[in-house]
Structure formats: C-alpha cells, structure tokens
C-alpha positions in Angstrom: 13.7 -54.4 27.1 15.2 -52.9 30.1 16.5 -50.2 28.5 13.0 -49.8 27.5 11.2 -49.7 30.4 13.4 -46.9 32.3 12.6 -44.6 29.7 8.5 -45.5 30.3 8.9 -45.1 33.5 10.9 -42.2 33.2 8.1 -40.8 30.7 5.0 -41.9 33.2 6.9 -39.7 36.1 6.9 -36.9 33.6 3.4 -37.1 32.8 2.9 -36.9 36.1 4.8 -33.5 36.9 3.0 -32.4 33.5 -0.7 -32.9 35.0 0.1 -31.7 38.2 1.3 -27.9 37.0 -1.0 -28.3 34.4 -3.9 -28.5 37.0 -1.8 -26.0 39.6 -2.0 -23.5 36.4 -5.4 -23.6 36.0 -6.3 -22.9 39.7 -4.2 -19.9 39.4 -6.3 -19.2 36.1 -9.4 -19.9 38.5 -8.3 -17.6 41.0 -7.4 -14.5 38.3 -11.1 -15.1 37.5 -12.2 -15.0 41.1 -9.8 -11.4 41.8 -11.6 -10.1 38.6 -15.2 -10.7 39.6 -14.7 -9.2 43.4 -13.0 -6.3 42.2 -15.9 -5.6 39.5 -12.8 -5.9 37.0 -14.6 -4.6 33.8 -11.6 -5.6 31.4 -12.0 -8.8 29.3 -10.8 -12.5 30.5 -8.8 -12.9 27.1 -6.2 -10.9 26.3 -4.7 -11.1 23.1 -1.2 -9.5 23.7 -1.1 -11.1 27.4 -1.3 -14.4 25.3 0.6 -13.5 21.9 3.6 -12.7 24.5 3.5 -15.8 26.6 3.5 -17.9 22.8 6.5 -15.9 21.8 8.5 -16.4 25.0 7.6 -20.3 24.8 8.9 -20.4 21.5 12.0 -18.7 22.2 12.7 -20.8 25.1 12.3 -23.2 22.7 15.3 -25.8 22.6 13.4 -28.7 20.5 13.2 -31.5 19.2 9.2 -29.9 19.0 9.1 -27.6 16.9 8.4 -23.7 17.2 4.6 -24.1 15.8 4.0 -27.3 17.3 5.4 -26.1 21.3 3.2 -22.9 20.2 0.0 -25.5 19.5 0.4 -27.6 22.4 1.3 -24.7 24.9 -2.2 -22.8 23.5 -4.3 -25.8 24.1 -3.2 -25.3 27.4 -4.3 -21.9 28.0 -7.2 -22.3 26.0 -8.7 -25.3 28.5 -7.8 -22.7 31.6 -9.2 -19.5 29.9 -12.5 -21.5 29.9 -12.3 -22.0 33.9 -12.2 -17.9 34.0 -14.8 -17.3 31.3 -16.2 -19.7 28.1 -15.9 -18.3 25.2 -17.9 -18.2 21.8 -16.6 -17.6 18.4 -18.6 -17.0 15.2 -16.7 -18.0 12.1 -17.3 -18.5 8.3 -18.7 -21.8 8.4 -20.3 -24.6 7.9 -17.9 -26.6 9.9 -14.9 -27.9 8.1 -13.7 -24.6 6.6 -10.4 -23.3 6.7 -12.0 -20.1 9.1 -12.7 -23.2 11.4 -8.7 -24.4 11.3 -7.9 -20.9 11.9 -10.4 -20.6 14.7 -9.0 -23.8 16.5 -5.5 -22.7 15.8 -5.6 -19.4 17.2 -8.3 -19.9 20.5 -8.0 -23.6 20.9 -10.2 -25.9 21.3 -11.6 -24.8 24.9 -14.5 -22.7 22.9 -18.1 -22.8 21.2 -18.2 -22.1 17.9 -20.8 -20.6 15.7 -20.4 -21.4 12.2 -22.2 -18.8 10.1 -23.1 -18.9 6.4 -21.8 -15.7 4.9 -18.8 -13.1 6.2 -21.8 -10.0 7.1 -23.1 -12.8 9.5 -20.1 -12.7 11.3 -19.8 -9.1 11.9 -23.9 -9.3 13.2 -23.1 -12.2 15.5 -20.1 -10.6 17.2 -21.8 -6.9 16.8 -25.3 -8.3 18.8 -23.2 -10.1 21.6 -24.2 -13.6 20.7 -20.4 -14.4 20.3 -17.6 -12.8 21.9 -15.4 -12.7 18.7 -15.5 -13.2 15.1 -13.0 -14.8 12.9 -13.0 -14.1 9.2 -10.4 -14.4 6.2 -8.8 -11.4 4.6 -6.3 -12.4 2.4 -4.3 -14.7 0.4 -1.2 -15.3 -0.5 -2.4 -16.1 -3.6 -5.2 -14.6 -4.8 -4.6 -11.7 -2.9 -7.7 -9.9 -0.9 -11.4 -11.2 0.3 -12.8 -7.4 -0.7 -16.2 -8.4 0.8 -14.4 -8.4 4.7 -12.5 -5.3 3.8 -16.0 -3.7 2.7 -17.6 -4.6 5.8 -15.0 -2.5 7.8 -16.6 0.3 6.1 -19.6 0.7 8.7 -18.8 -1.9 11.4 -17.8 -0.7 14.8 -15.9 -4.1 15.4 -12.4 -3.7 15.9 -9.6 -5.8 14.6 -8.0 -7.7 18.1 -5.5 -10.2 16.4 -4.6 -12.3 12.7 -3.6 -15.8 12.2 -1.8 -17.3 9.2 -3.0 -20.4 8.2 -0.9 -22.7 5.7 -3.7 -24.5 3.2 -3.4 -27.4 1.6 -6.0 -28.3 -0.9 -6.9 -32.1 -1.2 -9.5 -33.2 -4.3 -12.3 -35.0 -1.6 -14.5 -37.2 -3.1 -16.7 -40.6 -3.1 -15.4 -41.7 -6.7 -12.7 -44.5 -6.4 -10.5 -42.7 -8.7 -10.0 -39.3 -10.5 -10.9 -40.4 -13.9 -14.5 -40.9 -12.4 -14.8 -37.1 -11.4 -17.3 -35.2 -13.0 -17.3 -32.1 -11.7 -14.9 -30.1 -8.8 -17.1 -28.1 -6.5 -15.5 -25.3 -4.2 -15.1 -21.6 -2.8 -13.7 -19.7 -6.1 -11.0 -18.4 -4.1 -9.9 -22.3 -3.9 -10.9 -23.3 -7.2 -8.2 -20.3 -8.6 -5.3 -21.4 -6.0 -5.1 -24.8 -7.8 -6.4 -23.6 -11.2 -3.0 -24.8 -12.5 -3.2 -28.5 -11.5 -7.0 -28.6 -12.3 -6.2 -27.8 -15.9 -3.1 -30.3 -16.4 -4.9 -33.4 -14.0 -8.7 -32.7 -14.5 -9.0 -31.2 -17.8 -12.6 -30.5 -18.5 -13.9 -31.2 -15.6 -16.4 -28.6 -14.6 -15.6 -26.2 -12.1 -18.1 -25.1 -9.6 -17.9 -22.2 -7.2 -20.0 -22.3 -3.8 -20.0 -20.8 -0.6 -17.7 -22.6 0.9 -14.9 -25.6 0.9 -17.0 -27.1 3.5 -20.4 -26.9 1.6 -18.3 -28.5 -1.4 -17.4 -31.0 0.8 -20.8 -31.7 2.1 -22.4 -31.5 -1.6 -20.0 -33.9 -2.6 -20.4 -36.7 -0.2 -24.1 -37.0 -1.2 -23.2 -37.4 -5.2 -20.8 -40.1 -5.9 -19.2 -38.6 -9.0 -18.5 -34.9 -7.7 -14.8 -33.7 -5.7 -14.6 -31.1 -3.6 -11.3 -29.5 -2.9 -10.7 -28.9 1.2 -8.8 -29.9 3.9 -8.1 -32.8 5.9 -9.9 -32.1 8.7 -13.1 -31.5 6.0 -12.3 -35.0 4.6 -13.0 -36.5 8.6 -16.1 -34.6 9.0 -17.7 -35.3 5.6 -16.5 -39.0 5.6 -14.7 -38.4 2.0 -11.7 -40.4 0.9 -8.2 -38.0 -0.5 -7.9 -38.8 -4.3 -5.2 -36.3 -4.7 -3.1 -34.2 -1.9 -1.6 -30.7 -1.4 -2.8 -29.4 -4.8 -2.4 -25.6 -4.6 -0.5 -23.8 -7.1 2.0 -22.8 -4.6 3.7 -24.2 -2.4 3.9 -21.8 0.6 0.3 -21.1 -0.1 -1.5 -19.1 3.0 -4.5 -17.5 3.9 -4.7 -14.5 6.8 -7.5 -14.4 9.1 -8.9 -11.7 11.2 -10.4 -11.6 14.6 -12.7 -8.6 15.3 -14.0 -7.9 18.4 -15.1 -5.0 20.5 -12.5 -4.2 22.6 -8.9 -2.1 21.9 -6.2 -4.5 22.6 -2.8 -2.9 24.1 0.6 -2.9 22.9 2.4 -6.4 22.9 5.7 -5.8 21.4 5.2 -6.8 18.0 2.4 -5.1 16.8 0.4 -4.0 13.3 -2.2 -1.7 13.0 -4.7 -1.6 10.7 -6.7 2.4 9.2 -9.1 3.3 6.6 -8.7 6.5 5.3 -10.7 8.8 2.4 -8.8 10.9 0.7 -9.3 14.6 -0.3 -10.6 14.9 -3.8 -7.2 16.8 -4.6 -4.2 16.3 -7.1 -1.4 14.3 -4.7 -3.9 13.6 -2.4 -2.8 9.9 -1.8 0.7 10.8 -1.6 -0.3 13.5 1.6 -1.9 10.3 3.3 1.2 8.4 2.7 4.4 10.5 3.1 3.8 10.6 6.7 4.5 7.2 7.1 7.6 7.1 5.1 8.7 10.3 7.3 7.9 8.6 10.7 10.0 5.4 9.0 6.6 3.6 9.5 6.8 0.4 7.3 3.3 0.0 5.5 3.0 -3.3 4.5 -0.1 -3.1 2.9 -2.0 -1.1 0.6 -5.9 -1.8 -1.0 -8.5 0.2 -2.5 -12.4 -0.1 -2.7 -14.9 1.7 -3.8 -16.4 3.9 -0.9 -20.0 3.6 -2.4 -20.5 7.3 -1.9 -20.6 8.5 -5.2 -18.9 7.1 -8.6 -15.4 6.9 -8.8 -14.4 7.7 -5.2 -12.7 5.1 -3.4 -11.3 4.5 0.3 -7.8 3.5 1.3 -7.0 0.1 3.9 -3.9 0.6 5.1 -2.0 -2.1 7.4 1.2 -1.2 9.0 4.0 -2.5 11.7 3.7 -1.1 15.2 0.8 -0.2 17.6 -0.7 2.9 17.4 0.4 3.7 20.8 4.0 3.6 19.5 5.1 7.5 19.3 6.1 7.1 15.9 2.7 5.7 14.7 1.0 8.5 16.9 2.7 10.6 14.8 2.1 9.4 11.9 -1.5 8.9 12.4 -1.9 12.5 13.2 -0.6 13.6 10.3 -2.5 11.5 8.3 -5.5 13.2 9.9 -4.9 16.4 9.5 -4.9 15.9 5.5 -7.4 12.4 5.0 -11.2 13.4 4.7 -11.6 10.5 6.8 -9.5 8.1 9.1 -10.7 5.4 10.9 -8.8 2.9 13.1 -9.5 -0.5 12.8 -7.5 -1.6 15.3 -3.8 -2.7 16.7 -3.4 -6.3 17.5 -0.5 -8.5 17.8 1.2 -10.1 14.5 0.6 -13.8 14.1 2.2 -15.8 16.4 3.1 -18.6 14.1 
C-alpha cells in the first residue's frame, strides 16, 4: 500500500502540471484571439493545416504506452476546448444525432462545438453555404461500398470548398429492444449499412426483412419505439437511443471505413501532407480522358482516385472527380493542373486540404 500511494501522489502532482499548461495554453489561445480582432485579422480562427501539423508532430513525438490515435484524440480535445475561447464554432452534419457523420464530426473538431444535425446531405451544403454553420461534414466514401454519388453530385454547383477528410473505422452493432435475435423481425438501416454486413445478415438473420432509411440513427430511433425491430449502428447510437447490443462488430470486413468531408468556404494552405481534390469535363473527343490524365502521370502526380457521374447536361456526358496527393500549390501539381486546363472543357478545384490525421 505504500508503494501505492507514491505513485497517487505522484499521479495527483501530474494532474496538477497538466491543468496548469492546460489553462496557460488556453490563455495564449485567448490572446491569439485578442491580436486577431485588434488587427482586424480577416483570416479564420481554425486552421486546418495549423492543426493537422500540430496532430502529426504529437504523434511523432509519440513514445507510448498511448497510442498514436488515442495521444491524437486526447491532444485534439485539447485544442478543440481552447479554439472555443477564440471563436465557437458550428458544424452541420448528416444527422439526426447518433450517426456515424456525428463520430466523425466529434473526432475530427472535438467536442468544444455546436452541432447541427441535418436530415439529408443538400441540407448540409445550404447550412454551411447560408452562414448558419461555419463548416459542414458529410460522408464520401467507403471502403466498402465504395462512393456516396449524391455528395459527389452536389460538388457539381456548390461553391463550398473541400478544407479537410477524416477516416472513421465503423463497426456495425444489431441495436434492438428484443431480448434475443431470434425475436427480430425486421433490420432497419442506411442501405449503405445494410450492404456492408449483407453477408452476416444472410447467414445470422436469414429472412429477416431488410429496411433502408435515412439514416443509422433514424433506424436506431424507429427501433427503440417497436420492440421486435434492430437497427444496425454504433455504440454511441445504442447510448442515445437507450437500445441493448444483440450482436457486435458485424461488417463484412474487417478494416471497414468510411471517409468524410469537411466543406467550407475558405482555401486552406499547404500543410505538408496534402490531397487535392478537381472536377473536370472532358472534350467530346476520341482520347479525351487520357489528355486530362497524362499530365498527372508526367508531373509523377499519384492520383488516387478516379469517379464518374453524369453531368446532367445532356445524355451520355459525364464529369470526372479526381483526388490526388499534394497541394495544389506544390509546383508539380501547378503543373499538372495547368495542363489539365488547357485540354478539360471544364476544371474546377474543389479544394486542397490536409490528409486524415488518423
């Protein structure tokens, strides 16, 4: 026991050195606010590669037994509680709350925020686009099912730009009233959901009907008011909706993820580790496609992603998203990007932003 209590009070005299340059951090953070406001400082409070560096150079300081994402978490918390001292901030997401959008949201700003949860992806875009929140987050991809085309078409006419992503690992739980699974009647979520865990769904819950909504989180909320209906979701959903776990981690795969954008209106500088994201229409021309993306491979640009949809223009014409690593302040990516104009019909740039700090 007295072995014990030197290491509490060793512990207590840490936590004690932790609140004080916790609190001598945010008066600095207090008095960057107060520099910015007499010098009619224009630029934004939040910076996305200011922040996206500082994560990187805590996790490579990083000597454990914390781990890299979990130093990153706690470290962000931080800065999220003494960004709110310079300027609160609001972020519309694709809601109701308990969606994965909302994980992603807390995981990437913290929990220093106010959050607007909005009922469809367009919502989003309007909310940020009208000033009633200073940034959106929305999903783009998956690891699985591959891309959320509606966000990709709303690109087409925004003006929002792209100022950061977050990767999100997502576990599926079955969330439900019933006191077992043989009880389930029906499995109620976002289709994207319902085909990452088609697999288990067909071997454990065979026959079950399967019943796309909005969202996880509308599942989730359906399903806590009917005793016999699961919804698939997250933990966090579980909490909110007061739903017991009849089955855990039920995706398909494993390493299953889910990217997320953040749009905004301002251009974000370089960080170091960088993507940038165009849309481009192409030429109605034999080889046009391959003039939009030589230039990449001849400025050793590494494209990492490539996606068509329809430009709603006229029948059969279609529009190119493009991501790529690098900011397109890099001289290669200049480059690259000028070339692309001189031979796309159209190029827009969504934005450069700083890769996922994980």
């Amino acid at each position: 026991m007295g072995k014990l209590e030197k290491i509490r009070e060793q512990i207590d005299a840490l936590d004690e050195q932790l609140q004080k340059l916790i609190s001598d951090r945010a008066r600095l953070a207090q008095q960057v606010a107060g520099i910015k406001r007499e010098s009619k400082d224009n630029s934004a409070f939040y910076r996305p590669e200011r922040e996206a560096q500082v994560l990187r150079q805590i996790q490579a300081r990083n000597q454990g037994p914390l781990s890299d994402e979990e130093i990153a978490r706690l470290f962000r918390e931080i800065m999220s509680s003494c960004l709110s001292l310079e300027q609160p901030m609001s972020i519309a997401y694709l809601g109701p709350e308990g969606t994965f959008t909302e994980l992603a949201v807390f995981k990437h700003f913290g929990q220093a925020i106010t959050t607007h949860p909005m009922i469809a992806i367009d919502e989003v875009f309007r909310e940020v686009e009208a000033g009633a929140a200073s940034y959106g987050v929305v999903p783009i991809e998956n690891s699985t099912e591959g891309m959320v085309n509606h966000t990709l078409d709303l690109f087409v006419s925004s003006p929002l730009k792209i100022c950061g992503e977050v990767l999100l690992r997502v576990h599926h739980h079955i969330l439900s009233n019933a006191k077992n699974l043989q009880d389930v009647t029906q499995v109620l979520a976002h289709q994207q959901a319902l085909a990452q865990c088609r697999e288990w769904l067909s071997t454990h819950l065979p026959g079950v009907e399967r019943i796309a909504v909005s969202s996880n989180a509308e599942a989730a909320r359906i399903a806590a008011e009917k005793p016999n209906v699961a919804a698939l979701g997250s933990e966090h959903a579980a909490q909110i909706y007061q739903l017991g776990i009849l089955a855990s981690n039920i995706e398909d795969e494993p390493d299953n993820t889910t990217r997320f954008l953040v749009i905004g209106e301002q251009s974000v500088p370089a960080s170091g580790d960088d993507k940038t994201s165009i849309m481009v229409a192409v030429k109605n021309k034999a080889g046009a496609l391959f003039d939009i993306i030589a230039p990449f491979s001849n400025c050793e640009i590494n494209m990492t992603r490539i996606e068509s949809r329809p430009s709603r223009r006229s029948m059969w014409d279609y529009v190119f998203f493009i991501d790529m690593l690098g900011h397109a302040d890099d001289l290669p990516v200049k480059r690259a990007l000028r070339a692309v104009e001189q031979e796309a019909a159209l190029l827009k740039l969504l934005g450069s932003y700083p890769s996922a700090v994980l």
